[in-house]
Backbone as a chain_set.jsonl record, in Angstrom:
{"seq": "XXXXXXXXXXXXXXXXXXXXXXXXXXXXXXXXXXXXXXXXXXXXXXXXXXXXXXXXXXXXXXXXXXXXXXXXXXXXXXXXXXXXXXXXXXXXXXX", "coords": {"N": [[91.668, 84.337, 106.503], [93.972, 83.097, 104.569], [95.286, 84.421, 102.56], [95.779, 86.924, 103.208], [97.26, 86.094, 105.298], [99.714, 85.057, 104.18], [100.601, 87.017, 102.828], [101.085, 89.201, 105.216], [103.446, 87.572, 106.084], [105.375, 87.768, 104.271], [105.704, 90.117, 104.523], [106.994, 90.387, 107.215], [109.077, 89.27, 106.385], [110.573, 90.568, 104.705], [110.848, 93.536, 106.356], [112.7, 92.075, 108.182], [115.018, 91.442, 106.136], [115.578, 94.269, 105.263], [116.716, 95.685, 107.843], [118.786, 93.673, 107.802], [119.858, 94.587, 105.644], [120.446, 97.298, 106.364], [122.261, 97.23, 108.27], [124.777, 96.071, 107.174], [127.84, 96.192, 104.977], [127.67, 97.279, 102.967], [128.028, 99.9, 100.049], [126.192, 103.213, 100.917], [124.327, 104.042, 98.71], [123.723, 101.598, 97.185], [122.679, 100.302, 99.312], [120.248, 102.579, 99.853], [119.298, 102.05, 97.889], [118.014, 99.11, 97.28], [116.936, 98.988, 99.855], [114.538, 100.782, 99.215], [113.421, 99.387, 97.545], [112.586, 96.965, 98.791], [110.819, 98.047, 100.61], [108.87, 99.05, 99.045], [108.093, 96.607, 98.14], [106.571, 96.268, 100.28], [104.149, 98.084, 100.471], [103.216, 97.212, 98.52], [101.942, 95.028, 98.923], [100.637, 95.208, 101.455], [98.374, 97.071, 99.902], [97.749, 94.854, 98.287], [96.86, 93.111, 100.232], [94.525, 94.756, 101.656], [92.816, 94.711, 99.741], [92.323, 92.205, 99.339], [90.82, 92.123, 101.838], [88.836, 93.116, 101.249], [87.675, 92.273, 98.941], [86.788, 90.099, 100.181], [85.106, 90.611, 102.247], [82.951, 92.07, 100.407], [82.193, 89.649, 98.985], [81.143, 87.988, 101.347], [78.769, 89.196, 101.753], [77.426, 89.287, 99.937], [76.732, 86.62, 99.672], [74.847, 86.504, 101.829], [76.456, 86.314, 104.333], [76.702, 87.982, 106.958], [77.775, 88.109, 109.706], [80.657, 87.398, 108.5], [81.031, 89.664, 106.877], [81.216, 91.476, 108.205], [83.438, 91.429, 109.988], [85.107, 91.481, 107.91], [85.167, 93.83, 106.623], [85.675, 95.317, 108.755], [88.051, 95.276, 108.871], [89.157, 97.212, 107.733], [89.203, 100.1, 108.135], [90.183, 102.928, 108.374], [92.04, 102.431, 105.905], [93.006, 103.961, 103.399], [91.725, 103.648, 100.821], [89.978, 102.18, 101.01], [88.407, 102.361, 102.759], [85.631, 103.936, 103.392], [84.378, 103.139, 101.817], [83.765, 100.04, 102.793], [82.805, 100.608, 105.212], [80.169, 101.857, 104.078], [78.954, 99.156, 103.064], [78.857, 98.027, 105.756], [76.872, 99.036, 106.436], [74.775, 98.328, 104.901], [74.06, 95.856, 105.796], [72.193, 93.822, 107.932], [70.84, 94.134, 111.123]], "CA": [[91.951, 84.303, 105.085], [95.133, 82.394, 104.017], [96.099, 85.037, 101.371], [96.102, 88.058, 104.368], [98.659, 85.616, 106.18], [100.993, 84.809, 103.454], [101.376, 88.936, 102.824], [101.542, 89.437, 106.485], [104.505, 86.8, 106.563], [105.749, 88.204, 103.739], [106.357, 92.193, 104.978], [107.865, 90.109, 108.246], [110.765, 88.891, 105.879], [111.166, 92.379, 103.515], [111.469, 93.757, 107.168], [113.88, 91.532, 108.524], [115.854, 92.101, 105.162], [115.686, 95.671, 105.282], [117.117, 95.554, 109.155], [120.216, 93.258, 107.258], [120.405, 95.538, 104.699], [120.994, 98.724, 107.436], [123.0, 96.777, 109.488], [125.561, 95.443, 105.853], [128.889, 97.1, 104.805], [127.151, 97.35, 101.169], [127.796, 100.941, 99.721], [125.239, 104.041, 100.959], [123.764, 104.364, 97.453], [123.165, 100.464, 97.118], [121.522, 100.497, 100.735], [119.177, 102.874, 99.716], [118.231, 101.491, 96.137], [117.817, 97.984, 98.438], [115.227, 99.062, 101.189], [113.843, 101.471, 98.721], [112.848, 98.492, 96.84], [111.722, 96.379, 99.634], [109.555, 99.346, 101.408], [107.919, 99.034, 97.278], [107.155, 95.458, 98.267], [105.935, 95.745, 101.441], [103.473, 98.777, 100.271], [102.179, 96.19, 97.655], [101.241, 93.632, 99.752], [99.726, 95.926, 102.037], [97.3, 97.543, 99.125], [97.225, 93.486, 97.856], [95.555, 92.522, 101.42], [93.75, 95.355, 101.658], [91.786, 94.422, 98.554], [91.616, 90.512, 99.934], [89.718, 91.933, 102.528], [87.415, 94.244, 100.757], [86.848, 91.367, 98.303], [86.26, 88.756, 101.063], [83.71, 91.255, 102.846], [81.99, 91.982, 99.455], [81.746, 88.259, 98.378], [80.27, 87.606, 101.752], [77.809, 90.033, 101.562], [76.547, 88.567, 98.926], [76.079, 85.246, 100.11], [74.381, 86.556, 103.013], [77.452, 85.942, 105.778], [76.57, 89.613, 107.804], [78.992, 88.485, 110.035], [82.429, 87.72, 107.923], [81.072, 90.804, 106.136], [81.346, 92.896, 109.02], [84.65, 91.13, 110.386], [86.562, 91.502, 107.134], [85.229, 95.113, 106.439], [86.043, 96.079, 109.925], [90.005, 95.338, 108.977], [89.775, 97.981, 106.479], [89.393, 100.69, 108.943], [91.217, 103.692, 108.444], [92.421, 102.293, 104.941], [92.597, 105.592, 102.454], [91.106, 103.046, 99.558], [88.631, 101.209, 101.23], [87.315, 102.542, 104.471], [84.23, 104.586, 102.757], [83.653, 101.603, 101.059], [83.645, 98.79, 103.782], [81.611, 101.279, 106.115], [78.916, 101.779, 103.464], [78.632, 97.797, 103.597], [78.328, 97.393, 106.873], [75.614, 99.946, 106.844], [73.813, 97.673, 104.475], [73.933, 94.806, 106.702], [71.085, 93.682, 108.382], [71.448, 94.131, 112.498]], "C": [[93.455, 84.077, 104.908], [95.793, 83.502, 103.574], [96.934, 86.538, 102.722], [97.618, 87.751, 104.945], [99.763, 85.838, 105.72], [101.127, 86.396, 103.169], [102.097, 89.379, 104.454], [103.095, 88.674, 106.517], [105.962, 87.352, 105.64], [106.531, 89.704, 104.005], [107.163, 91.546, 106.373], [108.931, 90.08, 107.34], [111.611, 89.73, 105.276], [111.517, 93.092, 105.197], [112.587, 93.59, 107.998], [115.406, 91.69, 107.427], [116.087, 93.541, 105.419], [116.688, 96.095, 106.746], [118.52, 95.145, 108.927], [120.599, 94.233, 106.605], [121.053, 96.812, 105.512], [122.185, 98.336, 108.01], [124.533, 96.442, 108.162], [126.83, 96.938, 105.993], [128.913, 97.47, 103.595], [127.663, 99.199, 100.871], [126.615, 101.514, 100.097], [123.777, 103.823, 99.796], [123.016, 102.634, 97.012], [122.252, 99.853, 98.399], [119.941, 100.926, 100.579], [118.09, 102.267, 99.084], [117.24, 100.06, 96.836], [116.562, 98.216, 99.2], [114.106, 99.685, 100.678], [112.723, 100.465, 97.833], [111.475, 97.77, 97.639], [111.137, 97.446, 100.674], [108.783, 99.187, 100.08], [107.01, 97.796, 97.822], [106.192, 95.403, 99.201], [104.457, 96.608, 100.976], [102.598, 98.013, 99.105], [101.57, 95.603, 97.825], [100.255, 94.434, 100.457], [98.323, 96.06, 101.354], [96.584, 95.768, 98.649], [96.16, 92.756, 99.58], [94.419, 93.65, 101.64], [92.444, 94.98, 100.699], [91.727, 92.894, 98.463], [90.698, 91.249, 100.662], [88.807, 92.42, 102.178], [86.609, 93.093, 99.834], [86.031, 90.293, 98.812], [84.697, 89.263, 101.822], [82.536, 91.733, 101.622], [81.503, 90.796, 99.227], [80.969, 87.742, 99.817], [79.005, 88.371, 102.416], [76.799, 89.779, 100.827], [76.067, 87.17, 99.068], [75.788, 85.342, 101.293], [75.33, 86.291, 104.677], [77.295, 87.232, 106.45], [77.885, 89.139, 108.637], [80.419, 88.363, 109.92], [82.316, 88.698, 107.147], [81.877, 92.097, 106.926], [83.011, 92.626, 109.334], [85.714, 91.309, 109.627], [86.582, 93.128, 106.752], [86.114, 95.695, 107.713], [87.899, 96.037, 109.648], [90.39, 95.962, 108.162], [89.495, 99.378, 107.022], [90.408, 101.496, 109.306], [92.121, 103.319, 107.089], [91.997, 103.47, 103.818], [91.742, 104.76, 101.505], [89.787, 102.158, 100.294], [87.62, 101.27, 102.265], [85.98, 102.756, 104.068], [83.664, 103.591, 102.434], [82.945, 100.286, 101.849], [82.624, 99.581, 104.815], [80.466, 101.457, 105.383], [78.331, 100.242, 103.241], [78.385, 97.756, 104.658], [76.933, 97.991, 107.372], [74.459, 99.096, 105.946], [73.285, 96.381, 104.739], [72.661, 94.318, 107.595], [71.797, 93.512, 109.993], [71.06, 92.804, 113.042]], "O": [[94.164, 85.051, 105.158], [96.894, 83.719, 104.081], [98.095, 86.885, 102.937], [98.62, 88.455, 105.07], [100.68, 86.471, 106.245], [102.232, 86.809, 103.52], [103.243, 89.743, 104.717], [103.964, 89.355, 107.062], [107.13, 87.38, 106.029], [107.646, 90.127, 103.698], [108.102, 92.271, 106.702], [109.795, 90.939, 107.514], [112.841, 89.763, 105.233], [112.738, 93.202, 105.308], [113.302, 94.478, 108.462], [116.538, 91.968, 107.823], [117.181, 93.756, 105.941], [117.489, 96.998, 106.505], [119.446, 95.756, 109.461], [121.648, 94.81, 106.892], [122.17, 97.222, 105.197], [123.088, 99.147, 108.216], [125.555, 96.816, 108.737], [126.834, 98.003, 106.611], [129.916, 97.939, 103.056], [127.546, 99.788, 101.946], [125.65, 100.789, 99.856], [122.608, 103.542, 100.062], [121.869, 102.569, 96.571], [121.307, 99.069, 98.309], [118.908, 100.319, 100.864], [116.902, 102.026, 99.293], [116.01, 100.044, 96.862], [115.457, 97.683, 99.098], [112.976, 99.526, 101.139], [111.553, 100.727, 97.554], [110.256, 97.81, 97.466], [111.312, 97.079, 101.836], [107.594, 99.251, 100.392], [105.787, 97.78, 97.956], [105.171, 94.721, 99.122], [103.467, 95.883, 101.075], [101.415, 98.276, 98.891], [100.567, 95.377, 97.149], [99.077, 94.375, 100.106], [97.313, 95.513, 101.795], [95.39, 95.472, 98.652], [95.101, 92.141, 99.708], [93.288, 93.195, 101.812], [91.267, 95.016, 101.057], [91.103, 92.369, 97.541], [89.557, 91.131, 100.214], [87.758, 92.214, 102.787], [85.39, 92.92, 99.853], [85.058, 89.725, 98.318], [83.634, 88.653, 101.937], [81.341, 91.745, 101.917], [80.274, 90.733, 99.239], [80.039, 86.982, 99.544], [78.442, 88.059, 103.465], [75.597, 89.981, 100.997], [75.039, 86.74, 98.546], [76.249, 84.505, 102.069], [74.855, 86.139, 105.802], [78.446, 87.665, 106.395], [78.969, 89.653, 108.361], [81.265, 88.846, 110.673], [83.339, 88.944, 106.508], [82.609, 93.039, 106.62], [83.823, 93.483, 108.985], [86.88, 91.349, 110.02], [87.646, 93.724, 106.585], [87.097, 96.423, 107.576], [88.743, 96.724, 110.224], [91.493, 95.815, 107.637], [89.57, 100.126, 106.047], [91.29, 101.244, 110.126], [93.151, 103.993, 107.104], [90.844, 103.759, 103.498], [90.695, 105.387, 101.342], [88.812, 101.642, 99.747], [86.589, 100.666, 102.56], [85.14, 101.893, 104.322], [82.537, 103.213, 102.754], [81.891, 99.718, 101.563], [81.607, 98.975, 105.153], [79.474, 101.195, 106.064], [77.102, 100.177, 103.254], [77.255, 97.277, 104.757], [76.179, 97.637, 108.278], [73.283, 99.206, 106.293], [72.343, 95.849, 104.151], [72.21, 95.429, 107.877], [72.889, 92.979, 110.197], [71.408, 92.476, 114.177]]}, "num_chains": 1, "name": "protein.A"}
């Protein structure tokens, strides 16, 4: 799933920022505000792929795909918002 990537590629670059930002001769107080921000973004994206994959494993659930159901649930595994959820799908899966 495309959208997974571009977040994934995305928290690479807020990381690599955040790494400049530590490493900068910026003021303490503007450091913080800075990473505090981008740690915001990265925790967005996160919850934003999280809920690609829950949607991708619902939508192919429904059009009968059992196994990109199981493959996209399974990457939600240990997710506080979606685990319960993606495991009660896969339980409705046909073996």
């Amino acid at each position: 799933m495309s959208a997974a990537g571009c977040i994934d590629a995305a928290a690479a670059g807020l990381r690599s920022q955040i790494e400049e930002i530590r490493q900068s001769e910026m003021p303490e107080a503007r450091k913080t505000r800075q990473i505090a921000s981008r740690e915001q973004q990265i925790a967005s994206g996160i919850r934003m792929r999280a809920t690609c994959w829950f949607n991708a494993a619902v939508g192919s659930f429904n059009t009968h795909k059992a196994d990109d159901a199981r493959m996209y649930a399974a990457k939600l595994d240990g997710d506080a918002q979606y685990a319960d959820r993606a495991r009660d799908l896969i339980a409705q899966l046909p073996r």
